[in-house]
C-alpha positions as CSV (number, residue, x, y, z in Angstrom):
1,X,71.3,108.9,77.1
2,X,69.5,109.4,73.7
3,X,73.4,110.2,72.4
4,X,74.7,107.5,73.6
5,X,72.4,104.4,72.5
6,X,72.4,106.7,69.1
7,X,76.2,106.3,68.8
8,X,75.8,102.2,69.3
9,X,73.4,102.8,66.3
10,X,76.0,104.1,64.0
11,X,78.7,101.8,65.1
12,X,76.1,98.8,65.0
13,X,78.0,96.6,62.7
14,X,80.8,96.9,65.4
15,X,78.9,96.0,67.8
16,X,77.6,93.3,66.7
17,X,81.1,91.9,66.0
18,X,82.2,92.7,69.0
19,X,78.9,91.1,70.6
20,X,79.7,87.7,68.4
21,X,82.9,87.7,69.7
22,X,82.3,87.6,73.4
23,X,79.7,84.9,72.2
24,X,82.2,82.7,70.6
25,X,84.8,83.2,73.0
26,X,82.7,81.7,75.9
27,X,82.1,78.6,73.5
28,X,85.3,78.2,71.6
29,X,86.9,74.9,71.8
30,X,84.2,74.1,74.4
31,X,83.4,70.4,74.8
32,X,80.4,71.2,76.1
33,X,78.7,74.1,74.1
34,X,76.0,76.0,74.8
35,X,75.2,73.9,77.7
36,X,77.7,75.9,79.7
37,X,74.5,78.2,79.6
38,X,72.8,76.4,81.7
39,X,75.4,75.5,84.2
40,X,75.7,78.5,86.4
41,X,71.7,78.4,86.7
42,X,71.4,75.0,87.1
43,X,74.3,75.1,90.5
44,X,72.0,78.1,91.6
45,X,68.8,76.5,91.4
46,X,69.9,73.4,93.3
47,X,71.6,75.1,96.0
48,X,67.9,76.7,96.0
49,X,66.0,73.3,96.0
50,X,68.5,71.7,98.6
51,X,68.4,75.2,100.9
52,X,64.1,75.1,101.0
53,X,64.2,71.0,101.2
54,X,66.0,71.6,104.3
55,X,63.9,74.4,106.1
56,X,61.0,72.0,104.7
57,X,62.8,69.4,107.4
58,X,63.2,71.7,109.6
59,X,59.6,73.3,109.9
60,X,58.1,69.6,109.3
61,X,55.8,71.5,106.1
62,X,55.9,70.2,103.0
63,X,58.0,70.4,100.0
64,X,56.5,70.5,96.6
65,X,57.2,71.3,93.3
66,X,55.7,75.1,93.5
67,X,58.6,75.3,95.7
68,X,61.0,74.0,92.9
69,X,59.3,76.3,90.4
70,X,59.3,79.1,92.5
71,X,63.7,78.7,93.2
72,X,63.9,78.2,89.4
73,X,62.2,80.9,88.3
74,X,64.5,83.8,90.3
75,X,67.7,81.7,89.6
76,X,68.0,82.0,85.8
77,X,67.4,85.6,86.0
78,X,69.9,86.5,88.6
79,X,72.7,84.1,86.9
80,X,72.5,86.8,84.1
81,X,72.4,89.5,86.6
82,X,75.4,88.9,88.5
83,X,77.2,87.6,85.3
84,X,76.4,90.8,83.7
85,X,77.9,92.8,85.9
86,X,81.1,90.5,86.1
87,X,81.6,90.5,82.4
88,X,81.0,94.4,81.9
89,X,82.9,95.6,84.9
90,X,85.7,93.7,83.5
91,X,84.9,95.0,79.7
92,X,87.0,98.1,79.4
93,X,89.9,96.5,80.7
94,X,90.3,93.8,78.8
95,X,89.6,95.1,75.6
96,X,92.6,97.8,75.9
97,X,94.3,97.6,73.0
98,X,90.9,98.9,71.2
99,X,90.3,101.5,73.8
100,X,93.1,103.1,73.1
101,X,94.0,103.0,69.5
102,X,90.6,102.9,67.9
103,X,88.2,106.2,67.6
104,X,84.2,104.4,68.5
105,X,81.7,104.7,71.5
106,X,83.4,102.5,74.2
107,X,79.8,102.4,75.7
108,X,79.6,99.4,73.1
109,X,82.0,97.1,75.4
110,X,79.7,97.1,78.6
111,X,76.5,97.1,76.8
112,X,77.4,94.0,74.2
113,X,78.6,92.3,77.7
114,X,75.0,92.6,78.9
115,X,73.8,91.4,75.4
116,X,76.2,88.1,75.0
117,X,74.7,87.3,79.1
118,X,71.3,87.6,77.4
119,X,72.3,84.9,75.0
120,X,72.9,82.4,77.4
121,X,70.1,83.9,79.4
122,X,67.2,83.6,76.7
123,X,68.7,79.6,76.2
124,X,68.7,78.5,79.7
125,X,64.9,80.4,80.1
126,X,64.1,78.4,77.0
127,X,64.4,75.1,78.7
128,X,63.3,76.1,81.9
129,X,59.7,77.3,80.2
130,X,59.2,74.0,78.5
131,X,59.4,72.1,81.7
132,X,57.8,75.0,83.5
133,X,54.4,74.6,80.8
134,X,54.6,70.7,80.9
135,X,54.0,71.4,84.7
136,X,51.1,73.4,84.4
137,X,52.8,76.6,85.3
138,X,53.2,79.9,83.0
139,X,49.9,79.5,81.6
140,X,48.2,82.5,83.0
141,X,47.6,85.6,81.0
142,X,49.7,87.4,83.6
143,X,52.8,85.3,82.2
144,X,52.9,87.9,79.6
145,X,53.7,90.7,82.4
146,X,57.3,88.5,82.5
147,X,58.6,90.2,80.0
148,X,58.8,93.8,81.3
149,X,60.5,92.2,84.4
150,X,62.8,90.9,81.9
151,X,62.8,94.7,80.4
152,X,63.4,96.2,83.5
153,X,66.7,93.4,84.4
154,X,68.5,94.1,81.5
155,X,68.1,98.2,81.6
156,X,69.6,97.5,85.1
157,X,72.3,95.3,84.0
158,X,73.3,98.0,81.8
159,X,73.0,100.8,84.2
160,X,75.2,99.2,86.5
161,X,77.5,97.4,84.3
162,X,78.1,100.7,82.5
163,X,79.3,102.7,85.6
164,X,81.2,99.8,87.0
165,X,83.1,99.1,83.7
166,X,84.6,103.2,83.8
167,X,85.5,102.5,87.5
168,X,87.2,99.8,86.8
169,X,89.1,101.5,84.5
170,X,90.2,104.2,86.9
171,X,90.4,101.6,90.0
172,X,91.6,98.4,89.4
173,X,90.3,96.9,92.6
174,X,87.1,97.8,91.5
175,X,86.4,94.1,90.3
176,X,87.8,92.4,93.3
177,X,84.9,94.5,95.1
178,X,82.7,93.6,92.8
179,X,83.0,89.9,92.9
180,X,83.0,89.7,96.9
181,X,79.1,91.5,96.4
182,X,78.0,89.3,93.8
183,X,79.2,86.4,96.0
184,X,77.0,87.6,99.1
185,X,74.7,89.6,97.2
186,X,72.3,86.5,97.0
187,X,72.3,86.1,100.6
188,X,70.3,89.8,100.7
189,X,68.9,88.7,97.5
190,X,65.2,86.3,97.4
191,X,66.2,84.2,95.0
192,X,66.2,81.1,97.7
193,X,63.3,82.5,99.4
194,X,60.1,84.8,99.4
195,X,60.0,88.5,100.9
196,X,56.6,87.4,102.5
197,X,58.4,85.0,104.9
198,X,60.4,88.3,106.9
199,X,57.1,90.1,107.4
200,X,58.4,93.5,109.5
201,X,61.3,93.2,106.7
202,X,59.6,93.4,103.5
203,X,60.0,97.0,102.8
204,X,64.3,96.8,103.5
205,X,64.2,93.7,101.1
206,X,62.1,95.3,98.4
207,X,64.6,98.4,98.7
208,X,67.2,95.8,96.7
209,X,65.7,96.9,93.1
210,X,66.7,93.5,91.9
211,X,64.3,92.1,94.7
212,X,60.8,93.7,92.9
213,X,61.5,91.9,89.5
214,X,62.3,88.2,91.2
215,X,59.1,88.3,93.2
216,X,57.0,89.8,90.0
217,X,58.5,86.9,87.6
218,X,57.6,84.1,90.6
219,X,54.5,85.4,90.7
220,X,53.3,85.9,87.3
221,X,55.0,82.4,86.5
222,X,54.3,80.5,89.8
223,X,51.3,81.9,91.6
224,X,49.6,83.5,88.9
225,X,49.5,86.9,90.5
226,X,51.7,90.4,90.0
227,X,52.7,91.1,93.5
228,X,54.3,94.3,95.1
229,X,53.1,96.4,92.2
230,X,54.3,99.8,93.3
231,X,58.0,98.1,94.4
232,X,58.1,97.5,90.7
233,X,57.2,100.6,89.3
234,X,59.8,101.6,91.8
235,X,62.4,98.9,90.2
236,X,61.6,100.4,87.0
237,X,61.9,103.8,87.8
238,X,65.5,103.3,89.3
239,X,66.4,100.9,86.2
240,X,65.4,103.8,84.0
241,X,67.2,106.7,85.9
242,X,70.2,104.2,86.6
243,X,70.7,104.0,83.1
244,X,70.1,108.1,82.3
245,X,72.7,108.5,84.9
246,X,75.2,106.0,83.7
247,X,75.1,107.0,80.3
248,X,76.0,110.3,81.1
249,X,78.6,110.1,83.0
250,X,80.0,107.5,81.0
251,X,80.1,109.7,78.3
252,X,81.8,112.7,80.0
253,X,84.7,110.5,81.5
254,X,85.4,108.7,77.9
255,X,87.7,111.1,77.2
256,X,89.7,110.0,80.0
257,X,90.2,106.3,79.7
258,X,93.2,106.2,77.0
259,X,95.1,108.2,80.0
260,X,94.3,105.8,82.6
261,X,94.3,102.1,80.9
């Protein structure tokens, strides 16, 4: 894995082009700008807001802004998940001219996919904070603990965008797959909802390594608590060893991928 983040190194002025350009491209001749950032997140969180408003009707509890908060808080974060892992399964593919006629890491293709999603992920966080602080939440000293959540969801962006992005390469349907579990992946996912609520389900839930870091960011943010503390050392150890993994194999089938694009 060493090797391969080392090569990015050498090549970093190429990947920081590259990176700029996937920036640019989702903005170019955009009426709208950089608030296209905030639109994916934005559709999430309501359909969050209108999906707890109505089991607040339902149940007859009430509905407050914690509740709001708590939505807002999952749904940035898995907007650049599952955009991550579209863009960098795709990334191989549609950069083929490159892959096959110039000699640098193609790791840099999947990874500066994660990056540019961080972009867009650090600007719609950036709002969200301000309004989250003029509401009194955030304040805590366990707000700081946010950012290794944020650690640990990028590492396994990468993981996974870097093995989907090679088998996408050598199966094309690979993507179609892809976008038919990022569609129902929320669905298995708590971003609408809180693991406490399915009681004798907790431990299947928490299984989903995406699950730990949600829960830890709404409740370091929202309740002013770090909850399910060994599910996230587990999250971390699995983003860690997804990315050792991915690395590696990526870098013994590079070789490959001028025969197969």
């Amino acid at each position: 894995m060493v090797s391969g983040f080392s090569r990015i190194l050498n090549y970093r002025d190429l990947f920081y082009m590259i990176t700029m350009r996937e920036i640019k491209i989702k903005y170019k001749q955009s009426v709208m700008g950089f608030l296209w950032a905030l639109l994916m997140p934005i559709l999430i969180i309501t359909s969050g807001v209108l999906v707890k408003l109505a089991f607040a009707k339902l149940s007859g509890s009430p509905f407050s802004m914690r509740e709001v908060a708590s939505v807002s808080v999952k749904s940035i974060p898995w907007a650049f998940f599952i955009s991550s892992i579209r863009f960098s399964t795709n990334s191989l593919t549609s950069n083929f001219s490159l892959v096959t006629k110039i000699n640098f890491p193609k790791i840099i293709f999947p990874v500066s996919a994660v990056v540019s999603q961080f972009v867009d992920f650090l600007i719609a966080s950036t709002f969200l904070m301000v309004i989250l602080f003029a509401r009194g939440y955030g304040l805590g000293i366990e707000a700081l603990f946010s950012v290794v959540l944020i650690m640990i969801l990028v590492i396994q962006s990468m993981a996974i965008g870097i093995l989907l992005s090679a088998a996408n390469l050598f199966f094309r349907d690979v993507k179609y797959i892809v976008e038919v579990i990022v569609t129902f992946a929320i669905f298995f996912t708590p971003v609408f909802y809180e693991v406490k609520l399915f009681e004798k389900w907790q431990g299947v839930l928490l299984m989903n390594p995406v699950a730990p870091v949600l829960e830890g960011l709404n409740g370091c943010l929202v309740m002013g608590v770090i909850p399910y503390g060994w599910w996230i050392l587990y999250s971390g150890v699995f983003a860690v060893v997804s990315l050792v993994v991915a690395v590696v194999l990526f870098e013994k089938i590079e070789p490959m991928f001028a025969e197969y694009i």
